[in-house]
C-alpha positions in Angstrom: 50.4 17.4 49.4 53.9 16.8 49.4 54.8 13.4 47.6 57.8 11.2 47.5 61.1 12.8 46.3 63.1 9.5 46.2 63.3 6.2 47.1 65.6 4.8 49.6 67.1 1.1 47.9 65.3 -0.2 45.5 61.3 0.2 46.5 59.0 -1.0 44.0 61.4 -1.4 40.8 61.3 -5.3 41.2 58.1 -6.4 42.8 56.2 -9.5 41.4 53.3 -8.8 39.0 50.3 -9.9 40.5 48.8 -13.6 40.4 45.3 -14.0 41.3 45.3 -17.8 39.9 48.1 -18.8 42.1 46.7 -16.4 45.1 43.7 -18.7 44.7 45.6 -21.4 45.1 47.4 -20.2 48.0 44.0 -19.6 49.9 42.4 -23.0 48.9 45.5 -24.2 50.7 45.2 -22.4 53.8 41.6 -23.1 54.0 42.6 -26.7 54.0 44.6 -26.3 57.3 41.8 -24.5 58.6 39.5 -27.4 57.9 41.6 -29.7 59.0 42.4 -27.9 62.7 38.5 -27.5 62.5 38.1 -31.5 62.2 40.5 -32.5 65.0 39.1 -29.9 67.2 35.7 -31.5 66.8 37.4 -35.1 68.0 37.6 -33.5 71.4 36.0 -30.4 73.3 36.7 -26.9 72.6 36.7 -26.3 76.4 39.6 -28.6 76.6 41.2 -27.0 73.6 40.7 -23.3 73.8 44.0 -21.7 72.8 43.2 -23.9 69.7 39.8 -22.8 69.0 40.9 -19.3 69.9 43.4 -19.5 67.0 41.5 -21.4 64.5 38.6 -18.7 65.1 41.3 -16.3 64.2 42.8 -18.0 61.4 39.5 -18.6 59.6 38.5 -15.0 59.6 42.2 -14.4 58.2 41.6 -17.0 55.8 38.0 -16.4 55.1 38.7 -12.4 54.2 41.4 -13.6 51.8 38.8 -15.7 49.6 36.2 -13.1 49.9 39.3 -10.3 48.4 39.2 -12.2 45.2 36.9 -11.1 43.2 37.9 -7.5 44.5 41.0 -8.3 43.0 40.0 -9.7 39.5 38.8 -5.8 38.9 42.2 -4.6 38.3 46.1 -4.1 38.5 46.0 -2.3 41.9 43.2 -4.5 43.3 45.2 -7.6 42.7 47.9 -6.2 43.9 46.4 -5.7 47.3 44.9 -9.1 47.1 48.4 -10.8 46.4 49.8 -8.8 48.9 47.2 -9.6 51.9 46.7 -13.7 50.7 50.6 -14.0 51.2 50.4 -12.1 54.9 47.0 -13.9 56.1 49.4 -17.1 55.4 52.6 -16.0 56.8 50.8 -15.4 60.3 49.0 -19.1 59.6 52.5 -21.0 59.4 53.6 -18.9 62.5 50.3 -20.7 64.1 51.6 -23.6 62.7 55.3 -23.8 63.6 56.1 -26.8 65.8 52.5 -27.2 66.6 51.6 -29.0 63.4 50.3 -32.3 65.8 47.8 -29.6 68.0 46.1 -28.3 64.2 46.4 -32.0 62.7 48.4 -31.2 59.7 51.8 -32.8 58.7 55.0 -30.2 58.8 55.5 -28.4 55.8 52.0 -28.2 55.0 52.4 -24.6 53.4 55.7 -25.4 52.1 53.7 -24.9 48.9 53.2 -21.4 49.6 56.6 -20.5 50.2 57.2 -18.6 46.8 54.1 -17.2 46.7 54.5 -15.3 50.1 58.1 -14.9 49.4 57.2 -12.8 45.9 53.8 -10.8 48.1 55.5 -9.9 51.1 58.9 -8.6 50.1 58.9 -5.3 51.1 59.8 -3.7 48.1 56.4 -4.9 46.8 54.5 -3.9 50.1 56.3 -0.3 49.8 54.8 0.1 46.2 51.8 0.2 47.5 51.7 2.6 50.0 50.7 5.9 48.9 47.3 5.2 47.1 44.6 3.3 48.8 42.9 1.4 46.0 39.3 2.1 45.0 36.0 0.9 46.8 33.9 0.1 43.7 30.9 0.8 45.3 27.5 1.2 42.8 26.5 4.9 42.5 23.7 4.8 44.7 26.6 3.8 47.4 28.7 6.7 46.3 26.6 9.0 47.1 25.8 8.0 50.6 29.5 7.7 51.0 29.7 11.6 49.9 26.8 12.5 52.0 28.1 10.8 55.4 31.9 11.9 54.6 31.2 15.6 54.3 29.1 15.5 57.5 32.1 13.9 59.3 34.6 16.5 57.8 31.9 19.4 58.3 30.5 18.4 61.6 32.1 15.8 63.6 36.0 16.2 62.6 36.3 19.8 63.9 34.6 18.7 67.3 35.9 15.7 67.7 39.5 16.3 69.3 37.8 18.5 72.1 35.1 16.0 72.9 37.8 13.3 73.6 40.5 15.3 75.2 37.8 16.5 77.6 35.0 14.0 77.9 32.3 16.1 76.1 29.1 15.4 75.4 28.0 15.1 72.1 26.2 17.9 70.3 22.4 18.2 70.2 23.3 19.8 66.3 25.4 16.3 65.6 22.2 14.4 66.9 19.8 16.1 65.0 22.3 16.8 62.1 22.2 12.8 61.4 18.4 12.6 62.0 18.2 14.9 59.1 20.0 12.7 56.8 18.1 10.1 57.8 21.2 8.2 59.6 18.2 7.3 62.7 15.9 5.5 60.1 18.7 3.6 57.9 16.8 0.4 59.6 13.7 1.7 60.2 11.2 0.0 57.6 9.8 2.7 55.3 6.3 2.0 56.0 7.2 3.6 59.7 9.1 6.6 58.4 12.4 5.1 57.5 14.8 3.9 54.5 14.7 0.2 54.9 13.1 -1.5 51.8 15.3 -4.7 53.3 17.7 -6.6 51.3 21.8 -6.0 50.4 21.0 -2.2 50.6 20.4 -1.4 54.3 23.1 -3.6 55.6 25.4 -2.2 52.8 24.2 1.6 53.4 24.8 1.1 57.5 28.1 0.0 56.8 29.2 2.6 54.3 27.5 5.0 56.4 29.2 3.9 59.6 32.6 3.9 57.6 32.4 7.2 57.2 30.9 8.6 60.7 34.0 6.4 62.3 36.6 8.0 60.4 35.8 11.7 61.4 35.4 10.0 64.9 34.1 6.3 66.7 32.1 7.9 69.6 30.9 11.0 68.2 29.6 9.8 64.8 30.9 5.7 64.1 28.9 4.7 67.2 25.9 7.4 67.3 23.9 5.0 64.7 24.0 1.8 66.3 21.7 2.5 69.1 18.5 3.6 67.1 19.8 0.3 64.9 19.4 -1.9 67.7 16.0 -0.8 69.0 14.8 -1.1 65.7 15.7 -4.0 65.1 14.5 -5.7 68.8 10.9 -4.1 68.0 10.8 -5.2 64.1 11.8 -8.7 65.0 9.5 -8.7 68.5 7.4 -5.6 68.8 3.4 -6.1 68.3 2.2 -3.8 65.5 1.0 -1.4 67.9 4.5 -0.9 69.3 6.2 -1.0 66.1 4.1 2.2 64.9 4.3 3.9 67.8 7.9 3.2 68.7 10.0 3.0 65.2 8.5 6.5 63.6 9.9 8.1 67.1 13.1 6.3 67.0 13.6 7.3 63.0 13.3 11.6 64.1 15.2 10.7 67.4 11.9 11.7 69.5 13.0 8.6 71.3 16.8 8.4 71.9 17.5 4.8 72.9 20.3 3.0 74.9 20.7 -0.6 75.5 20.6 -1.9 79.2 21.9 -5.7 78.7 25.0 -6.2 80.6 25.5 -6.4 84.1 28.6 -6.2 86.7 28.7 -9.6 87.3 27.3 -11.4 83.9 28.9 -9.6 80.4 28.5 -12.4 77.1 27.2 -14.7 79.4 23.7 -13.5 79.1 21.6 -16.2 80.3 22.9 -15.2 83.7 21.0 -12.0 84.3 19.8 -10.7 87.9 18.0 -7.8 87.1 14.8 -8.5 87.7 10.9 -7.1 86.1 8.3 -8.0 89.0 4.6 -7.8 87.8 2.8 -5.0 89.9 -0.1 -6.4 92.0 -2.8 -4.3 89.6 -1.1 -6.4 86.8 -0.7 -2.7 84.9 3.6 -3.0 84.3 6.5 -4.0 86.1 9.0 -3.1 88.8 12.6 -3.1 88.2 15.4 -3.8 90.2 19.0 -4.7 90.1 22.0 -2.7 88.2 23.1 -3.1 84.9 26.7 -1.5 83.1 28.2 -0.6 80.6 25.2 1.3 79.7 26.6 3.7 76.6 24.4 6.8 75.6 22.4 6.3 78.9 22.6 9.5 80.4 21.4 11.1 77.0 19.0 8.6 76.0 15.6 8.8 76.9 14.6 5.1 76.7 16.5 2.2 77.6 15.9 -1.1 75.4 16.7 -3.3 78.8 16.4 -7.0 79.4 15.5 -8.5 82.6 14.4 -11.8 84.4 10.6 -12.2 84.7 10.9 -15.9 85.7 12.3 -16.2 88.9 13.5 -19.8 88.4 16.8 -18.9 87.6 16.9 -22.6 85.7 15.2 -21.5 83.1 18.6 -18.9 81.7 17.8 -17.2 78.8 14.2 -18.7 78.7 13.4 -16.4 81.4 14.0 -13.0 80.2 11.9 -10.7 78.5 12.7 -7.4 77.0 11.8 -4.1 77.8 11.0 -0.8 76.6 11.8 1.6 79.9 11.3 5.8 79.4 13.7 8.2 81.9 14.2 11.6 81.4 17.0 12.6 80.1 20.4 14.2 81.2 23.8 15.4 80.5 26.9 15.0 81.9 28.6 12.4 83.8 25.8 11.1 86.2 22.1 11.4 86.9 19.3 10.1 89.7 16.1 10.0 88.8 12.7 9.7 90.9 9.5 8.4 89.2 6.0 10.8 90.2 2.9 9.0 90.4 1.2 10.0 87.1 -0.4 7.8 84.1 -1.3 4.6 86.7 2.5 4.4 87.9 3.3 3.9 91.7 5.5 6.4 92.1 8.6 6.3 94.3 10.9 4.5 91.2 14.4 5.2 91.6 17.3 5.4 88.9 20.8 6.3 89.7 23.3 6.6 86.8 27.0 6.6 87.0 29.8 7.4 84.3 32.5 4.5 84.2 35.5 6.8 82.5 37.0 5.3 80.0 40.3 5.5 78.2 38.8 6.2 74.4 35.6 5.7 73.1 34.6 9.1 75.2 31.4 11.5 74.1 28.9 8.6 74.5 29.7 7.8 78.1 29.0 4.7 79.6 27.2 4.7 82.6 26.6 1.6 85.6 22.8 2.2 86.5 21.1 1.5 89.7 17.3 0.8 89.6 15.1 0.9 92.4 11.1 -0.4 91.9 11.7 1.3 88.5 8.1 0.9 86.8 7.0 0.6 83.4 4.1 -0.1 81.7 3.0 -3.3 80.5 2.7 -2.0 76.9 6.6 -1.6 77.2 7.3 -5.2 77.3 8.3 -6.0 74.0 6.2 -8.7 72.5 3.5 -7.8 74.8 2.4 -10.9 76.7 3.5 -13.1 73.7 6.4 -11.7 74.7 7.4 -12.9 77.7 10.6 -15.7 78.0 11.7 -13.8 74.4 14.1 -11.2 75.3 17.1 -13.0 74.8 16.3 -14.0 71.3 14.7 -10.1 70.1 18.2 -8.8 72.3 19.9 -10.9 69.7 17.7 -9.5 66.8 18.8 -6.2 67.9 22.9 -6.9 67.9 22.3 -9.0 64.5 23.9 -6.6 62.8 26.1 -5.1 65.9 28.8 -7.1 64.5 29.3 -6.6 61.0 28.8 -2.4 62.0 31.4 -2.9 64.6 33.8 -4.3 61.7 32.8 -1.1 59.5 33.7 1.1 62.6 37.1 0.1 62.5 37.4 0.4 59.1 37.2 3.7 59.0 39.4 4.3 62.3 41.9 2.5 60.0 41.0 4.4 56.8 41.8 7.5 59.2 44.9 6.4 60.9 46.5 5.3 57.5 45.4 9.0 55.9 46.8 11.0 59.0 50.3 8.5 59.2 50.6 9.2 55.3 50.3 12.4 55.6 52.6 12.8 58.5 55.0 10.4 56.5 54.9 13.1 53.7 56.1 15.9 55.7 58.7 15.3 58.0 61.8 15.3 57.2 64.5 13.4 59.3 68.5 12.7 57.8 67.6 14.9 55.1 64.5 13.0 54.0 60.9 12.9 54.0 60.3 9.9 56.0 58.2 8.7 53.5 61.1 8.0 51.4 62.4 5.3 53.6 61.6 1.8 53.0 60.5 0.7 56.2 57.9 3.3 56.1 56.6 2.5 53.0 56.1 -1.0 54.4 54.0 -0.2 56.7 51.9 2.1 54.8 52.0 -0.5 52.4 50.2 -3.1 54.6 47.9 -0.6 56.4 46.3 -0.5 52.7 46.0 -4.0 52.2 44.6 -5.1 55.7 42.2 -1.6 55.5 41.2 -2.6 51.8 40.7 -6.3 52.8 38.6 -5.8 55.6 36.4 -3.0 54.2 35.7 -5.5 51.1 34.9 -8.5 53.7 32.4 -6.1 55.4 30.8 -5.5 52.1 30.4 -9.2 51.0 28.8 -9.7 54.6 26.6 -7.2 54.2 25.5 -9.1 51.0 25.0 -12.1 53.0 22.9 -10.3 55.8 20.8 -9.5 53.1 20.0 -12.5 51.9 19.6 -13.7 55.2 22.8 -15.9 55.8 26.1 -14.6 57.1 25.4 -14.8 60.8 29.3 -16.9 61.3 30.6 -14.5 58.7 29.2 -11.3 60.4 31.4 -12.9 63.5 34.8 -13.8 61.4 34.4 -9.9 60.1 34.2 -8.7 63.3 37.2 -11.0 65.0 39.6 -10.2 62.5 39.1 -6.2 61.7 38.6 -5.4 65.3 42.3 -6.8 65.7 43.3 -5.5 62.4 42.4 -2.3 63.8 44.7 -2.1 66.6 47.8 -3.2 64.4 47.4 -0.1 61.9 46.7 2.2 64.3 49.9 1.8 66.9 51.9 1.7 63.7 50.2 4.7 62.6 50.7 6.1 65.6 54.2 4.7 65.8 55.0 6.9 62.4 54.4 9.9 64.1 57.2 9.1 66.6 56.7 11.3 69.8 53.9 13.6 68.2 52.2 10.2 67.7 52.0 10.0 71.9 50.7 13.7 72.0 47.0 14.4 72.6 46.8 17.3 69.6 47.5 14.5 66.7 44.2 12.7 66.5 46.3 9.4 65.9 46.6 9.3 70.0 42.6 9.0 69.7 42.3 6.5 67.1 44.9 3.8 69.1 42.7 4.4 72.2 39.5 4.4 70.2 40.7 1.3 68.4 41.3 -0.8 71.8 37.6 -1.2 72.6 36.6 -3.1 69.5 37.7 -6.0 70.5 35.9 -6.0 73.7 32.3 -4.5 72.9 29.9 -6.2 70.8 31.2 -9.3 71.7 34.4 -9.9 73.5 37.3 -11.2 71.4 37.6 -14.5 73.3 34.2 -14.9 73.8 33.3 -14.2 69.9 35.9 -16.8 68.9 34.9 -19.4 71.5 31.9 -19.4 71.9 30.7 -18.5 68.4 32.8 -19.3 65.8 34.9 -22.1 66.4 31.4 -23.4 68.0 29.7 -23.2 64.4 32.8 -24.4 62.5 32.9 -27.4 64.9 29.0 -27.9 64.7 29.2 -27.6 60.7 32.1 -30.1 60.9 30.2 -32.9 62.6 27.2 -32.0 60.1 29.2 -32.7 57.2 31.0 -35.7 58.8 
C-alpha cells in the first residue's frame, strides 16, 4: 500500500491533544438542549410540531452516540482522539439546528457558546486530517474476534468476488453463499440452542449478529449484510409467539435453512402504519386453516424463500387495527428469478385452486435479494401455521414486532460496514492517484474527509455495540431506534464523499463505491422509514419519558 509522501500545509503538526473531561462536558451540554427541546415539545403536540420532533429525534441520536463514545475513548490516545473529534461535530450540526431558532427548541441564544473552543480545537481540519489513515481499534473480547475473522474471510472469500456482478446485473444470490452461511451457523445465530442454534441469550447474540452483520455488509448489503436478518426475524416471531410444537418444528428448519423465510408485512397502500392492513386470513368452512387474499410488497427474498412469515386481518372489524391481526406461517415453492405464479394442488386437507403471483419491483441498489409485490388468491394454509395457534389470534402485530426487535440495531450494523467499506476503498483510492503531482491523499481536504469518515464509522459501530448490550439485558428498545436514525444517515454522508474521492471513477459501475452510495440509500427507508422512526418512535418516547419525569 502506497502511504503519504507529504503533507500539503500544515496537517496534523498542531492539533489539540485530546480532552475527554471537557468532551464530557461538552456532551452534558448538548444533552441539555436536547432535554430542553424535548420539554417544550411535550407542552404541545408533536403532530403540530413535526419538523421539531423530526430534528430533536435526530439530535438525540447525535447526542446520545457521543455519550455512549466515551468510555471508547478513555481506552486510549487514538480512541480519544476520535471521541474529541465526533463530540465537537455532533455539536456543530446541533447549533446549526439551533441558529435563529433558539425560541422553537426553548433554549436562550448562545446556549453552546460554551462549546465554542472545544469544537473550534476538534474540528480544525488539521486535527480531522491526522486522523485519516488508521481507523482506530474495535476492542472487541476474543470470543468477538474470532467471529469477526470467521465472517470477514467469508465476505472476502465468498461474497466480495460475486458481489459486483450480482449488482450490476440483478443476480440471484448463490445457493453456495446460502448454504456457505448455514455452515457457519450465520441461520441459527438467534435460534436458541436447545433447537439447534447458538443463542444462550444475553449481550452475546445481539453482539455476535451485529459483528457478524458488520462484516457480511462490508463485502456486500444484499448478498451477505441482509442474508441473516430474515431467518433472525422468524426466529424471533416464533420464540416470542410460537407454541412449543411450532417452535421445534419450525426453528431447527430455519437454523439449516430447510425453511428459507421472507417477511410478508407491508402492503401497497399501508407501509409503518401497520394497524391498517387489508390482507385478509378467512377461516375455511371445515375450520382446518385459512384462505388468503389481498397483496402485500416489498416482499424481499420472496421469490427464493420457501415460507413467508405474513400478517393478516382475521377480524373483519377493521376497528379493532392492530388487535385484529394474526400472524402467519405460509409454505410456497420456491423460485428464481424476477417473478413467479404459483397454484396450490389439493393434497394434505387443502382446497386446492390457491393462487400466488409474485412480481419483482427493481430497485436502484440493494439488488440480489429482490423484492417482490405478491398477489394472493384463496391462498390456504393450515391452521397449525397460525402462529400462537388459537391463543394466537389478535397477536400478530405484537410477535411481528418481536420479530423486527432487533431489525433495527442490525440495520445500524449494516451500514457500518458499507461505511467501513466505502472509507477502505476511498483510502485506498486516495493513496494512489496522483493529480498536480501528488497523491491525493496528500491534500488536506482529503484528509478531512477521511478523517471524519473514521470518526462517524468508529462512533456508530461503538453505539451499536453498547445497544447490543442493552438488548441484552432487555432495555434499549429507544436506543435500538436512535442507532438506527442516526447511522443509517451517517451512512449516506461517507459514502457520496467516498464516492466523491474517486472523482469520475467514483460514478463508474466497476468501482464498488457506485454500489455502496446506492446500497447506502435504502437504510433510511427499510426497517423503519426515517420520518416515521423519528416521529413516531423516538421523539414519541422522549416526549412520553418527559411527562413521566415531570
Amino acid at each position: 500500500m502506497r502511504q503519504p509522501t507529504e503533507t500539503i500545509g500544515r496537517i496534523g503538526s498542531m492539533t489539540a491533544a485530546p480532552d475527554l473531561v471537557e468532551a464530557a462536558r461538552i456532551i452534558d451540554l448538548a444533552h441539555s438542549v436536547v432535554e430542553a427541546a424535548t420539554t417544550k415539545l411535550a407542552s404541545g403536540s408533536i403532530e403540530d410540531n413535526q419538523v421539531l420532533a423530526y430534528e430533536l429525534a435526530h439530535a438525540a441520536a447525535t447526542v446520545e452516540t457521543g455519550r455512549s463514545l466515551l468510555s471508547y475513548g478513555a481506552k486510549g490516545d487514538l480512541e480519544a482522539r476520535i471521541t474529541c473529534a465526533y463530540i465537537a461535530d455532533s455539536v456543530g450540526e446541533l447549533a446549526a439546528k439551533l441558529f435563529g431558532r433558539e425560541a422553537l427548541w426553548g433554549v436562550e441564544p448562545g446556549v453552546l457558546d460554551g462549546a465554542r473552543g472545544f469544537t473550534a480545537d476538534y474540528r480544525d481540519p488539521a486535527f480531522l486530517a491526522a486522523l485519516a489513515f488508521e481507523a482506530g481499534p474495535r476492542h472487541l473480547d476474543d470470543d468477538y474476534e474470532m467471529v469477526q475473522d470467521t465472517f470477514r474471510r467469508f465476505a472476502d472469500d465468498r461474497i466480495k468476488p460475486i458481489a459486483e456482478e450480482i449488482h450490476r446485473h440483478n443476480l440471484d444470490i448463490p445457493d453456495e453463499v446460502i448454504f456457505g452461511l448455514v455452515d457457519m451457523g450465520g441461520f441459527g445465530l438467534s435460534v436458541p440452542e436447545e433447537y439447534g442454534g447458538f443463542s444462550s441469550g444475553g449481550e452475546g447474540e445481539y453482539l455476535a449478529m451485529v459483528v457478524a452483520t458488520e462484516e457480511l455488509a462490508k463485502g456486500s448489503l444484499c448478498v451477505g449484510g441482509s442474508l441473516i436478518t430474515r431467518p433472525e426475524i422468524l426466529t424471533r416471531a416464533l420464540v416470542a409467539g410460537g407454541t412449543e410444537e411450532q417452535r421445534a418444528s419450525w426453528l431447527p428448519r430455519i437454523a439449516t435453512a430447510e425453511v428459507l423465510g421472507a417477511v410478508a408485512v407491508t402492503e401497497p397502500d399501508y407501509g409503518s402504519d401497520v394497524a391498517g392492513v387489508k390482507v385478509t386470513a378467512t377461516p375455511t368452512e371445515d375450520g382446518s386453516g385459512y384462505l388468503i387474499n389481498g397483496v402485500k410488497t416489498w416482499c424481499t427474498f420472496g421469490a427464493r424463500a420457501n415460507t413467508l412469515l405474513l400478517l393478516a386481518r382475521t377480524d373483519p372489524d377493521k376497528s379493532a387495527g392492530h388487535r385484529g391481526l394474526s400472524l402467519f406461517l405460509v409454505p410456497k415453492p420456491t423460485s428464481d428469478g424476477h417473478g413467479f405464479e404459483h397454484v396450490q394442488e389439493a393434497v394434505d386437507g387443502a382446497p386446492g385452486g390457491g393462487k400466488m403471483e409474485g412480481r419483482a419491483i427493481d430497485t436502484i441498489g440493494y439488488r440480489g435479494m429482490h423484492s417482490y409485490e405478491i398477489a394472493l388468491d384463496n391462498w390456504y394454509v393450515s391452521a397449525d401455521n397460525l402462529i400462537g395457534g388459537e391463543g394466537g389470534l389478535g397477536k400478530g402485530f405484537y410477535y411481528q414486532m418481536a420479530g423486527f426487535e432487533n431489525g433495527r440495531l442490525q440495520t445500524a450494523a449494516r451500514a457500518v460496514g458499507i461505511m467501513q467499506a466505502a472509507y477502505e476503498d476511498a483510502r485506498q483510492y486516495a493513496l494512489d492517484r496522483v493529480v498536480f503531482g501528488h497523491p491525493i491523499s496528500d491534500y488536506q481536504l482529503t484528509q478531512a474527509k477521511l478523517g471524519r469518515m473514521v470518526v462517524l464509522t468508529q462512533a456508530a459501530r461503538q453505539f451499536s455495540y453498547k445497544v447490543a448490550a442493552l438488548m441484552g439485558a432487555g432495555q434499549g428498545q429507544l436506543e435500538a431506534s436512535m442507532v438506527k436514525a442516526y447511522v443509517c444517515k451517517a451512512a449516506e454522508w461517507v459514502t457520496r464523499e467516498a464516492m466523491q474521492i474517486h472523482g469520475g471513477f467514483g460514478y463508474a459501475e466497476e468501482y464498488s463505491v457506485s454500489r455502496y452510495f446506492v446500497d447506502a440509500r435504502v437504510l433510511s427507508i427499510f426497517e423503519g422509514a426515517d420520518e416515521t422512526l423519528c416521529l413516531k418512535v423516538i421523539a414519541r418516547k422522549m416526549v412520553e419519558q418527559a411527562k413521566e419525569n415531570a
